[in-house]
Every structure is written in structure tokens, then in C-alpha cells.
mmCIF file as gemmi writes it, N, C-alpha and C atoms, coordinates in Angstrom:
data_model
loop_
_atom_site.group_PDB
_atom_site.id
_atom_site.type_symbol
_atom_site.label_atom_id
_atom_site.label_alt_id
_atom_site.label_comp_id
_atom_site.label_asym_id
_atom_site.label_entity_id
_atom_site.label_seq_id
_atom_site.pdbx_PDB_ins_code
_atom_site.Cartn_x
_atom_site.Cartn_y
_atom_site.Cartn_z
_atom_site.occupancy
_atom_site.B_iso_or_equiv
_atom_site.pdbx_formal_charge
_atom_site.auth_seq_id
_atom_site.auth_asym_id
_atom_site.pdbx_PDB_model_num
ATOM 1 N N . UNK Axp A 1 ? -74.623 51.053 21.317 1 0 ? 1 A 1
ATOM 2 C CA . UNK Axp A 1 ? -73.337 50.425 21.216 1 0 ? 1 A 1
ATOM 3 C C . UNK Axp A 1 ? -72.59 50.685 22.525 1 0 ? 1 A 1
ATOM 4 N N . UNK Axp A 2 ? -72.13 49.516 22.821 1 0 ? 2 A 1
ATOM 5 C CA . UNK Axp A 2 ? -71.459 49.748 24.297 1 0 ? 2 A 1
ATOM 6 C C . UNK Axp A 2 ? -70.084 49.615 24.138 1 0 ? 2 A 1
ATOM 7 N N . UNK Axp A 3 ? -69.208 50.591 24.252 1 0 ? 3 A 1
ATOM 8 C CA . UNK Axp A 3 ? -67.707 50.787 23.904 1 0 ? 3 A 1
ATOM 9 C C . UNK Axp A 3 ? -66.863 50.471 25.466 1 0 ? 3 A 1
ATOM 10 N N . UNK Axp A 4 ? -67.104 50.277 26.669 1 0 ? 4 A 1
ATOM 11 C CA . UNK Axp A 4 ? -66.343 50.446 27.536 1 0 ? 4 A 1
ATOM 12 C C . UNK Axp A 4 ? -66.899 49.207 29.087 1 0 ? 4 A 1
ATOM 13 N N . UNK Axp A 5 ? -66.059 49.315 29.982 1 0 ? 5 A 1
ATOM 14 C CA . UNK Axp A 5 ? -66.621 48.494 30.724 1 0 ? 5 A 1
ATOM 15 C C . UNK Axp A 5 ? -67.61 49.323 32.027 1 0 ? 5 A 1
ATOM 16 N N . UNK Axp A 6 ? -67.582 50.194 31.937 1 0 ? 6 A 1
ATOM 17 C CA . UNK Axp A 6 ? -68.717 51.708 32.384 1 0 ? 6 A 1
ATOM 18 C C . UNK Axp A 6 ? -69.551 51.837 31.799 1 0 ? 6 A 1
ATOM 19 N N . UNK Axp A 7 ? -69.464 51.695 30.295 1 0 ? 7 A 1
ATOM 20 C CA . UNK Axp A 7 ? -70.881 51.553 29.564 1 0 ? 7 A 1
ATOM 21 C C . UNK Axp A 7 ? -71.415 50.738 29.605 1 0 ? 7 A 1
ATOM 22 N N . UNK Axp A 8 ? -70.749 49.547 29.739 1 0 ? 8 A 1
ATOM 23 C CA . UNK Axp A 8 ? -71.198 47.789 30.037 1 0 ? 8 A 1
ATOM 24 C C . UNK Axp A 8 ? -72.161 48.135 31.779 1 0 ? 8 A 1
ATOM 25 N N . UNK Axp A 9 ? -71.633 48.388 32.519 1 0 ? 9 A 1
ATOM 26 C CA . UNK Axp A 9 ? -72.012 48.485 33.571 1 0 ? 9 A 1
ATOM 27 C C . UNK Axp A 9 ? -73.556 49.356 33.744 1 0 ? 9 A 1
ATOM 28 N N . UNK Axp A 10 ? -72.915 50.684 33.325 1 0 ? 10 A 1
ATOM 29 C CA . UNK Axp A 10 ? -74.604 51.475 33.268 1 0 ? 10 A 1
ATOM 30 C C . UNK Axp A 10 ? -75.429 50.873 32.247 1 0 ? 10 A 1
ATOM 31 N N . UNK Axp A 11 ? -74.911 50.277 31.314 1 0 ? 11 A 1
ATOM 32 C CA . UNK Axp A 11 ? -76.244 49.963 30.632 1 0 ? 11 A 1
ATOM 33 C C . UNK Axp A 11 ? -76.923 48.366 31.504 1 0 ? 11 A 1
ATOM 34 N N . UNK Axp A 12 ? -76.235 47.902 32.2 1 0 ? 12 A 1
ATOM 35 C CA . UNK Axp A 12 ? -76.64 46.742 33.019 1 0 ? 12 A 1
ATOM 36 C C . UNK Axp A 12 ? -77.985 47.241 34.379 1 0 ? 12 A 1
ATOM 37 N N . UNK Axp A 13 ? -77.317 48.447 34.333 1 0 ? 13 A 1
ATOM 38 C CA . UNK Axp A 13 ? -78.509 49.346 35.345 1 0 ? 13 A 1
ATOM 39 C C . UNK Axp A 13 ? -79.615 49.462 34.948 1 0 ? 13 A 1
ATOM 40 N N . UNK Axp A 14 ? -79.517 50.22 33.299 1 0 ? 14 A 1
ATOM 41 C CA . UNK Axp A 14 ? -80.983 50.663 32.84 1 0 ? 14 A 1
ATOM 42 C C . UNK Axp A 14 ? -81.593 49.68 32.22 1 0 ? 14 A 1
ATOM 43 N N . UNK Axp A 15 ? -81.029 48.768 31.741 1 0 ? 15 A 1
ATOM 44 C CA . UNK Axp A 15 ? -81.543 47.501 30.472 1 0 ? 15 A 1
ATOM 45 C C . UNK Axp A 15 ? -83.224 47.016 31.054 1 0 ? 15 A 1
ATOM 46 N N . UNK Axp A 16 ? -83.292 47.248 32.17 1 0 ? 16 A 1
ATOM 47 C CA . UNK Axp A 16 ? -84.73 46.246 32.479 1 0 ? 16 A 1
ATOM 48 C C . UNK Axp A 16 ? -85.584 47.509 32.622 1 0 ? 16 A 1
ATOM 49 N N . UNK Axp A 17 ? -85.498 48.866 32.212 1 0 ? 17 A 1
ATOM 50 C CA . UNK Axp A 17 ? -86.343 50.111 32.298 1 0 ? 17 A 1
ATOM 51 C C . UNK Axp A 17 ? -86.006 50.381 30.48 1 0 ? 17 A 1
ATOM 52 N N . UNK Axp A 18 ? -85.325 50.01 29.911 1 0 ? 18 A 1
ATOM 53 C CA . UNK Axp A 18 ? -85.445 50.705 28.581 1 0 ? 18 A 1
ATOM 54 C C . UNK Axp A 18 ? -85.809 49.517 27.458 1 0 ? 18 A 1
ATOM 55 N N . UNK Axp A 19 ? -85.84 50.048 26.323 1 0 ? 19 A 1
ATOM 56 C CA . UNK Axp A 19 ? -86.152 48.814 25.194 1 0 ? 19 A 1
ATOM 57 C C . UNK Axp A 19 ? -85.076 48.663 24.421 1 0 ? 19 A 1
ATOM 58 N N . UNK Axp A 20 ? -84.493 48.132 23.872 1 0 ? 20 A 1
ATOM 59 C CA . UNK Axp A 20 ? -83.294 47.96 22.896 1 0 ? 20 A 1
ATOM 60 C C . UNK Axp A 20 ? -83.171 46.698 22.555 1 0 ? 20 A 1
ATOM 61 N N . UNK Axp A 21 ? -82.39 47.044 21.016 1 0 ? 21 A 1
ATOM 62 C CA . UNK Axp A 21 ? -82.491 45.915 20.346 1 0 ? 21 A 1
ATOM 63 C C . UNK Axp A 21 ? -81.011 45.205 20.569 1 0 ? 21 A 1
ATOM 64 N N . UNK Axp A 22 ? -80.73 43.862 20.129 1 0 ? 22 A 1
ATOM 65 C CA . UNK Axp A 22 ? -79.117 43.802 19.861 1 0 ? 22 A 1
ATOM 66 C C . UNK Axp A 22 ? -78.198 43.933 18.489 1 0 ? 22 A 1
ATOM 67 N N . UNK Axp A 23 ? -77.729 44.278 18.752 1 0 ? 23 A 1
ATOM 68 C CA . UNK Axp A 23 ? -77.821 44.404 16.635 1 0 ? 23 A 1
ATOM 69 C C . UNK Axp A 23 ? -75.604 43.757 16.326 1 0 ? 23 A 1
ATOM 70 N N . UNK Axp A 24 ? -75.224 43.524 15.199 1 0 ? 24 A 1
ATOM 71 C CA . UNK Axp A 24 ? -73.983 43.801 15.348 1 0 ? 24 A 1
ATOM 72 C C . UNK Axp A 24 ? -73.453 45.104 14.865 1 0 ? 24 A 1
ATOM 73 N N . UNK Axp A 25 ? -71.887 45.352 14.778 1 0 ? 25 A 1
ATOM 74 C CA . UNK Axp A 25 ? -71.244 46.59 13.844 1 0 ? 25 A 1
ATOM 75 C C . UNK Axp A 25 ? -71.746 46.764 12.637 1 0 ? 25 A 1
ATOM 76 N N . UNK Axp A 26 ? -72.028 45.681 12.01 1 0 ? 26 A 1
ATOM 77 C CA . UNK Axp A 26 ? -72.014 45.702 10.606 1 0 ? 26 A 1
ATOM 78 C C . UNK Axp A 26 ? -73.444 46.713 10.678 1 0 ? 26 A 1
ATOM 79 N N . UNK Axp A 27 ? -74.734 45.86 10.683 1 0 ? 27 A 1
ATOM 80 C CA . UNK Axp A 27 ? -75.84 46.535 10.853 1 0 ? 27 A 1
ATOM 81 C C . UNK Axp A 27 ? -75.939 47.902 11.437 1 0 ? 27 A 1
ATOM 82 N N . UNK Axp A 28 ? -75.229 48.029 12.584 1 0 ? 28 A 1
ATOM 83 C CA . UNK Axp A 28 ? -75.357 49.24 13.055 1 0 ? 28 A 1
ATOM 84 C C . UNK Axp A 28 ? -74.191 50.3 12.439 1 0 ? 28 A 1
ATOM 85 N N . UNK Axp A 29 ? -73.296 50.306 11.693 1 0 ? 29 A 1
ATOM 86 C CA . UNK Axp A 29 ? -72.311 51.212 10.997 1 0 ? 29 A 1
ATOM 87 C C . UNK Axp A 29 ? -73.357 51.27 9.432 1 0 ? 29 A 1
ATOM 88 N N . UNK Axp A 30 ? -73.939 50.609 9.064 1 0 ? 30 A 1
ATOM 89 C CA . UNK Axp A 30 ? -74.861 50.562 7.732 1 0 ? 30 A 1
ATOM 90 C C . UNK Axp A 30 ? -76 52.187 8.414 1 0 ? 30 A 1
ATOM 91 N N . UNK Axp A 31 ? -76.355 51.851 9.311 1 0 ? 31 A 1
ATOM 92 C CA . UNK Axp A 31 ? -77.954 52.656 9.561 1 0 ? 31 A 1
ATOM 93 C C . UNK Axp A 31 ? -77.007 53.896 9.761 1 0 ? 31 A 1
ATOM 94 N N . UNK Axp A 32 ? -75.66 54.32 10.534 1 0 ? 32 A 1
ATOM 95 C CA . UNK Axp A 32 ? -75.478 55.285 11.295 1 0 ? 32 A 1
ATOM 96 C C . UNK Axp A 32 ? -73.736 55.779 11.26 1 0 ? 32 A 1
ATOM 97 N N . UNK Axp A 33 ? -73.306 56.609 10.204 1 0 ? 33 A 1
ATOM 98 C CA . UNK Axp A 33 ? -72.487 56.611 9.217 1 0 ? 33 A 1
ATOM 99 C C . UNK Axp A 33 ? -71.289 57.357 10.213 1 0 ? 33 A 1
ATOM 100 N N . UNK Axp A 34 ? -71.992 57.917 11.192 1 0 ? 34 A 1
ATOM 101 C CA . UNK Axp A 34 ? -70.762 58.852 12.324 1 0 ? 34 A 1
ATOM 102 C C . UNK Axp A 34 ? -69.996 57.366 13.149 1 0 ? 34 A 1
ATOM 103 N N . UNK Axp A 35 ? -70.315 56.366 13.047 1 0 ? 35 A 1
ATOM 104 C CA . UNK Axp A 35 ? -69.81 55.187 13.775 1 0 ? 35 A 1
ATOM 105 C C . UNK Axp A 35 ? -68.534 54.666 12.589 1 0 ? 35 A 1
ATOM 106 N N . UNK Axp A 36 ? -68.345 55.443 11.704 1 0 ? 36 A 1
ATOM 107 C CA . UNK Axp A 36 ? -67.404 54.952 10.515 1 0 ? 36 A 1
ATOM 108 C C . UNK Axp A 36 ? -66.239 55.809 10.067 1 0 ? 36 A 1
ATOM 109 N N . UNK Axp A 37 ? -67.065 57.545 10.506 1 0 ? 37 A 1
ATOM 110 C CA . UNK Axp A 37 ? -66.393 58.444 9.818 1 0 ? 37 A 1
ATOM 111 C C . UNK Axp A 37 ? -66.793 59.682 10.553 1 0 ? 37 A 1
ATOM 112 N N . UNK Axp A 38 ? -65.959 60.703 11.191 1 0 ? 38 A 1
ATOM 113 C CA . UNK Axp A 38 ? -66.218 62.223 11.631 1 0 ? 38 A 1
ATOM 114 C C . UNK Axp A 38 ? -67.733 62.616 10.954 1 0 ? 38 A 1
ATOM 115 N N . UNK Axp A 39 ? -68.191 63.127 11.639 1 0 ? 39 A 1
ATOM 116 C CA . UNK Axp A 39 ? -69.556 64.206 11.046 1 0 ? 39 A 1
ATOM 117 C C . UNK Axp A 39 ? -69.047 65.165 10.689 1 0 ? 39 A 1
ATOM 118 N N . UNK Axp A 40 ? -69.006 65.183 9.314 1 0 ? 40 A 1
ATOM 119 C CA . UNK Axp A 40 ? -69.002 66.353 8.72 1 0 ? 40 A 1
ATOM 120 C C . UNK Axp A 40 ? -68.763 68.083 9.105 1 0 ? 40 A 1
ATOM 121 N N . UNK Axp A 41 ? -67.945 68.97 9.166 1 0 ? 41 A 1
ATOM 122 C CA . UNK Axp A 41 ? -67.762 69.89 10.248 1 0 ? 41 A 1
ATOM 123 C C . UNK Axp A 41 ? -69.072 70.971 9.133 1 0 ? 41 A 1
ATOM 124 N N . UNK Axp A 42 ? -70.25 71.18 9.972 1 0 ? 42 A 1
ATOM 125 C CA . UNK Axp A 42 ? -71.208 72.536 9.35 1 0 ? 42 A 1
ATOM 126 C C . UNK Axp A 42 ? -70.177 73.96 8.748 1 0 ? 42 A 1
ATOM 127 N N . UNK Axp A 43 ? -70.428 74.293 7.753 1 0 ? 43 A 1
ATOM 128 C CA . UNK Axp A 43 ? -69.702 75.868 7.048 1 0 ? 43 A 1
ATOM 129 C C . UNK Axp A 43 ? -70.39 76.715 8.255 1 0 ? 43 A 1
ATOM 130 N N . UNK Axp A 44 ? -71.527 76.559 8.703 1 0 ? 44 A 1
ATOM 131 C CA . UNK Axp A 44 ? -72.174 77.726 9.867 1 0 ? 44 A 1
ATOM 132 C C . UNK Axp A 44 ? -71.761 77.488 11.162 1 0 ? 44 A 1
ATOM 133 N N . UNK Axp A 45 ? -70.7 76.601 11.611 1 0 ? 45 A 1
ATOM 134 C CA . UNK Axp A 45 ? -69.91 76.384 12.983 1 0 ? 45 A 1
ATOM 135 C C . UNK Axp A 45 ? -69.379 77.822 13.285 1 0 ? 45 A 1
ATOM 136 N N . UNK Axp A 46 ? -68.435 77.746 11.966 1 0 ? 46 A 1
ATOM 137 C CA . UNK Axp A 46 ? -66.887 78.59 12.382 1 0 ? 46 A 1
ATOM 138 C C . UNK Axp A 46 ? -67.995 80.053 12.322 1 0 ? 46 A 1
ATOM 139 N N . UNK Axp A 47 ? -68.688 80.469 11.315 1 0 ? 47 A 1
ATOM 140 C CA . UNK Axp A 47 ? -69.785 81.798 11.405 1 0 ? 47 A 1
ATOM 141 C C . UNK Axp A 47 ? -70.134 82.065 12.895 1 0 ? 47 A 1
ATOM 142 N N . UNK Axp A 48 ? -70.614 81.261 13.63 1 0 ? 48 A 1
ATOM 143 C CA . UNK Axp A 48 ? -71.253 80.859 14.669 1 0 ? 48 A 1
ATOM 144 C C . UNK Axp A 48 ? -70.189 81.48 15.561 1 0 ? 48 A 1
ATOM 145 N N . UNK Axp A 49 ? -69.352 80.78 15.872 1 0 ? 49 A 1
ATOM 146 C CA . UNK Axp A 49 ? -68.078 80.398 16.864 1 0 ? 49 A 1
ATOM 147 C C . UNK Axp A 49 ? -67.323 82.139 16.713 1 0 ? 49 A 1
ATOM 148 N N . UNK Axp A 50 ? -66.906 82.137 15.713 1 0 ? 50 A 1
ATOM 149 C CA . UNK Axp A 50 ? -66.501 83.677 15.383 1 0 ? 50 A 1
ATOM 150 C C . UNK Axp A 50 ? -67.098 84.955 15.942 1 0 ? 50 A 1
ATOM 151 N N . UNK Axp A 51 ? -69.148 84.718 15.73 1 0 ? 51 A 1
ATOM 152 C CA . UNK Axp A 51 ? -69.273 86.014 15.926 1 0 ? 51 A 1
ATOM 153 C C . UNK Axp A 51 ? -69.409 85.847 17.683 1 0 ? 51 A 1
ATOM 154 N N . UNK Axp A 52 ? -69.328 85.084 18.329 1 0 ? 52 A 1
ATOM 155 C CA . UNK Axp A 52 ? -69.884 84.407 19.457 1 0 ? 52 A 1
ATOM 156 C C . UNK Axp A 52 ? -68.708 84.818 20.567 1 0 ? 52 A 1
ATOM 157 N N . UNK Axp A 53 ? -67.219 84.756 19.856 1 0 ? 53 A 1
ATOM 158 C CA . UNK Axp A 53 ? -65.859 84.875 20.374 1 0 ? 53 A 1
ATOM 159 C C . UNK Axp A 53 ? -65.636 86.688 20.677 1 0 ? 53 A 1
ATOM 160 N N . UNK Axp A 54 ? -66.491 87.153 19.152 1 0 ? 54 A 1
ATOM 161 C CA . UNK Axp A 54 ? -65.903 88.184 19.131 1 0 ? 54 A 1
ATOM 162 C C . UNK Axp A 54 ? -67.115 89.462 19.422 1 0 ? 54 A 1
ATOM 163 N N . UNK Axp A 55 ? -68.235 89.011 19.534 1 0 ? 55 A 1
ATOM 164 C CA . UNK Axp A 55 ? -69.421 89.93 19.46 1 0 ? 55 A 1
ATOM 165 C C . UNK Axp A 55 ? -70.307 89.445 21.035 1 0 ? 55 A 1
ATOM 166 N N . UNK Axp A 56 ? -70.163 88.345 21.167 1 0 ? 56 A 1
ATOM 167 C CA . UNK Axp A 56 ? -70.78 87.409 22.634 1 0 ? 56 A 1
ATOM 168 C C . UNK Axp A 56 ? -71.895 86.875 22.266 1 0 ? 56 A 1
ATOM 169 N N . UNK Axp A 57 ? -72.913 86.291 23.263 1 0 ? 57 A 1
ATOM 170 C CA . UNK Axp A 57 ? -74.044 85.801 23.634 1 0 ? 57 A 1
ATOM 171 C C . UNK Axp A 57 ? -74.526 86.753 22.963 1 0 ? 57 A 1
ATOM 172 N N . UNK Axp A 58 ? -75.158 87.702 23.393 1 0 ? 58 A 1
ATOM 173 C CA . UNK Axp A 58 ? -76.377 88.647 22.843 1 0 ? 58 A 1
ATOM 174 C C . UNK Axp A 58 ? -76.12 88.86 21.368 1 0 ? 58 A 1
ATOM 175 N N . UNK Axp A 59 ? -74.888 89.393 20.797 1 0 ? 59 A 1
ATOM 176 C CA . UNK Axp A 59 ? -75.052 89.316 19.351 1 0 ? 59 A 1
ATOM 177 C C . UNK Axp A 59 ? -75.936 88.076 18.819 1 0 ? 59 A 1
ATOM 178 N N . UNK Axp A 60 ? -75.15 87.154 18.868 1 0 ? 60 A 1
ATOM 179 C CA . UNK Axp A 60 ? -75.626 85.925 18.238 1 0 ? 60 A 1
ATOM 180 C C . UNK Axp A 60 ? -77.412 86.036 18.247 1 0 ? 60 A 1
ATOM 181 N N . UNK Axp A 61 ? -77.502 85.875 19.487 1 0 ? 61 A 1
ATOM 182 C CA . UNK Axp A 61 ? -79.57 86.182 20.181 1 0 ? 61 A 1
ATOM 183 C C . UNK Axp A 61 ? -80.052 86.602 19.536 1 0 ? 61 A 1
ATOM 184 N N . UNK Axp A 62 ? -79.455 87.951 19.007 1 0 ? 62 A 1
ATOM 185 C CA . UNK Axp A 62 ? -80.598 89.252 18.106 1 0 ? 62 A 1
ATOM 186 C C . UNK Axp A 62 ? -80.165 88.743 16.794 1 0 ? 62 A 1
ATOM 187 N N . UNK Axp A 63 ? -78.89 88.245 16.166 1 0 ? 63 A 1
ATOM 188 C CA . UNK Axp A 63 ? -78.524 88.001 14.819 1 0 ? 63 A 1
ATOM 189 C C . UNK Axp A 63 ? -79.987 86.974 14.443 1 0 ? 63 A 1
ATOM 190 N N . UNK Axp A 64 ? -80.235 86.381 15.209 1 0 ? 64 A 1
ATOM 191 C CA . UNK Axp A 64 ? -81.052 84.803 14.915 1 0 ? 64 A 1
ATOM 192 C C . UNK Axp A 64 ? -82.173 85.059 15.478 1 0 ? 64 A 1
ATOM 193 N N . UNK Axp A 65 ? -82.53 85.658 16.346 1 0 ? 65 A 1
ATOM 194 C CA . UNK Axp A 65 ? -83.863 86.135 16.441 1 0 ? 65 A 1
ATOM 195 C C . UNK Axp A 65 ? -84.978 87.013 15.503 1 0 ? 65 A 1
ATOM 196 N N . UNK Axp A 66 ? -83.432 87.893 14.655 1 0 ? 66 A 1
ATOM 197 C CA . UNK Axp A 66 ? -83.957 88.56 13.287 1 0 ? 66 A 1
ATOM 198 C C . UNK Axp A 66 ? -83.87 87.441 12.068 1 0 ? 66 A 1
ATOM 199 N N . UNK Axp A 67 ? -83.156 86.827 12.285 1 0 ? 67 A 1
ATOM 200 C CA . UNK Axp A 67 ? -83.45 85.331 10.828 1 0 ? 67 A 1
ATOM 201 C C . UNK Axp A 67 ? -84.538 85.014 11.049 1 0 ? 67 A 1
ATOM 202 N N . UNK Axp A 68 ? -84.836 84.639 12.179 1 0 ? 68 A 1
ATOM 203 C CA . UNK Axp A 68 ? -85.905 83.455 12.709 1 0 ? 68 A 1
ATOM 204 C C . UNK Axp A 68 ? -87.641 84.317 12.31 1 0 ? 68 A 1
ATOM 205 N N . UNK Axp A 69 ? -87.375 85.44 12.647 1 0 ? 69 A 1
ATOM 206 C CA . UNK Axp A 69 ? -88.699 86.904 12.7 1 0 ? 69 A 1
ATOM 207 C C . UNK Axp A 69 ? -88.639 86.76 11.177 1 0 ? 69 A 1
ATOM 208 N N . UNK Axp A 70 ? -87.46 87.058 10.755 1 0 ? 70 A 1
ATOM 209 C CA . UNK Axp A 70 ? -87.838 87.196 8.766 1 0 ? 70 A 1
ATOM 210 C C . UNK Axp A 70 ? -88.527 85.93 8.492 1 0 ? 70 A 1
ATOM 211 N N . UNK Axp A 71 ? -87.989 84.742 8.765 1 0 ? 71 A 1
ATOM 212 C CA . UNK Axp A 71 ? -88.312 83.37 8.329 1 0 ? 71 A 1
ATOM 213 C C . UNK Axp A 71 ? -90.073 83.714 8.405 1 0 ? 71 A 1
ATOM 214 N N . UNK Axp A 72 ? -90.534 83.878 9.608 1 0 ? 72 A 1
ATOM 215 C CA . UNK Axp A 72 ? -91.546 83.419 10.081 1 0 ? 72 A 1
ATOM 216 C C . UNK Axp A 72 ? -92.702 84.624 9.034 1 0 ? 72 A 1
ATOM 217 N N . UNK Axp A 73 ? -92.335 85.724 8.977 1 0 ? 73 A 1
ATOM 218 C CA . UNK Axp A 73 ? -92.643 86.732 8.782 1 0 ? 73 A 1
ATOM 219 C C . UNK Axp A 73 ? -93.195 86.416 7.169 1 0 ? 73 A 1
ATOM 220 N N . UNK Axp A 74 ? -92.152 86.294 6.197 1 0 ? 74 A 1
ATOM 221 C CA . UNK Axp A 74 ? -92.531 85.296 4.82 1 0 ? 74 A 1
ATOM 222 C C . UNK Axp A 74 ? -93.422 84.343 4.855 1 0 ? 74 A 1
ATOM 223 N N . UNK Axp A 75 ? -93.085 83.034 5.95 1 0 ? 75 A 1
ATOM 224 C CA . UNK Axp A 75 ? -93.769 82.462 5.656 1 0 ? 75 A 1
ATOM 225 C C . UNK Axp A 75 ? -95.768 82.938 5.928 1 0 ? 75 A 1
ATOM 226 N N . UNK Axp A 76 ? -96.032 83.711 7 1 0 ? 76 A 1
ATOM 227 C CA . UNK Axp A 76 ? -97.064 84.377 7.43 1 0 ? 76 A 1
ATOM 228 C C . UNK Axp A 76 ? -97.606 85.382 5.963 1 0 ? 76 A 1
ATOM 229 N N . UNK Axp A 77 ? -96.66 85.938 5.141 1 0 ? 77 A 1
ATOM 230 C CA . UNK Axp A 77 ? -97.021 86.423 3.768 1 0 ? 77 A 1
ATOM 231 C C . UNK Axp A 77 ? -98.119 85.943 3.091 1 0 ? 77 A 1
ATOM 232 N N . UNK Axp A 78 ? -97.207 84.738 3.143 1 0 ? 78 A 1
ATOM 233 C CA . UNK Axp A 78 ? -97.462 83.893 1.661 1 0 ? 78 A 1
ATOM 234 C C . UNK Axp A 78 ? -99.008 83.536 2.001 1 0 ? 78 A 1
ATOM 235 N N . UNK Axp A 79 ? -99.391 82.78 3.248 1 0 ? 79 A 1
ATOM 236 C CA . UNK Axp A 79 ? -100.414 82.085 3.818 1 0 ? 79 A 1
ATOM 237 C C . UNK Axp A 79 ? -101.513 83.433 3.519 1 0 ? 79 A 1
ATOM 238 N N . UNK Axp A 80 ? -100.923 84.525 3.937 1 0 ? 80 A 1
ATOM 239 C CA . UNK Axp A 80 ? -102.18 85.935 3.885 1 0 ? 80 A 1
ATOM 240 C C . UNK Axp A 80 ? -102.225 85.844 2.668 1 0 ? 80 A 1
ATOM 241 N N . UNK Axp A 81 ? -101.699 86.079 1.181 1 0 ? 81 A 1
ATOM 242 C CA . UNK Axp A 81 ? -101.929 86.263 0.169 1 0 ? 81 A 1
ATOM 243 C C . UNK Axp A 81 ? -102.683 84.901 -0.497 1 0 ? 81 A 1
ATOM 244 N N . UNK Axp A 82 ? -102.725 83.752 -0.156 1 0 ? 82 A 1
ATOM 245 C CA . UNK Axp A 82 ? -103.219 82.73 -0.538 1 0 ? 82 A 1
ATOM 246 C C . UNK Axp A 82 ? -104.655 82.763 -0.57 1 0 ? 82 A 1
């Protein structure tokens, strides 16, 4: 969707290197619901944003590096006991 006369322009640049279809609003607000209405704000933003403000970069790293290790760790369980 081309909203501007800059977007009109760059997309005049790339159009003969890319593929695209033409579609109207209607069709394209049907497939793609953020063209109608805000996306939804995630409950795990403000979690995120908070510990990030108040703990930094590295908290966050090790917080999710230990989710990510448990995640993986279960799933590696289950597969051994099978």
C-alpha cells in the first residue's frame, strides 16, 4: 500500500526488481486487520520494557536465555523418554 508521494516514488524505483500484486483497500484491509485498527498492545511489552528500564540489557539476556534453556531442555526430555 502506497500512502505518500515518497512511497509513490520509491516504489517507482523498485517495481521492475520486485513482484506485486495490485489489489484495492477493501481486499487488502480484509487479509490485514492492522490497516483498520492498532495492533493489539502484547501484556509481555510493559514486563519487557520495565525490567529492561530498570535491570538493563544483560538482565533481560540471562532472564530469556534461562526460559529459552528450560524450553529446550523439556522439550529434549520428552524426546529421551519416548
Amino acid at each position: 500500500m502506497i500512502n505518500s508521494k515518497k512511497g509513490l516514488n520509491l516504489f517507482n524505483q523498485i517495481k521492475s526488481v520486485i513482484t506485486f500484486e495490485e489489489s484495492s483497500y477493501e481486499n487488502a484491509s480484509n487479509e490485514n486487520e492492522q490497516i483498520v485498527k492498532p495492533v493489539t498492545r502484547p501484556e509481555e511489552r510493559d514486563f519487557i520494557l520495565k525490567n529492561w528500564e530498570s535491570n538493563g540489557y544483560s538482565y533481560l539476556n540471562n532472564f530469556y536465555k534461562k526460559a529459552v534453556r528450560g524450553i529446550w531442555k523439556d522439550k529434549i526430555k520428552k524426546l529421551c523418554i519416548i
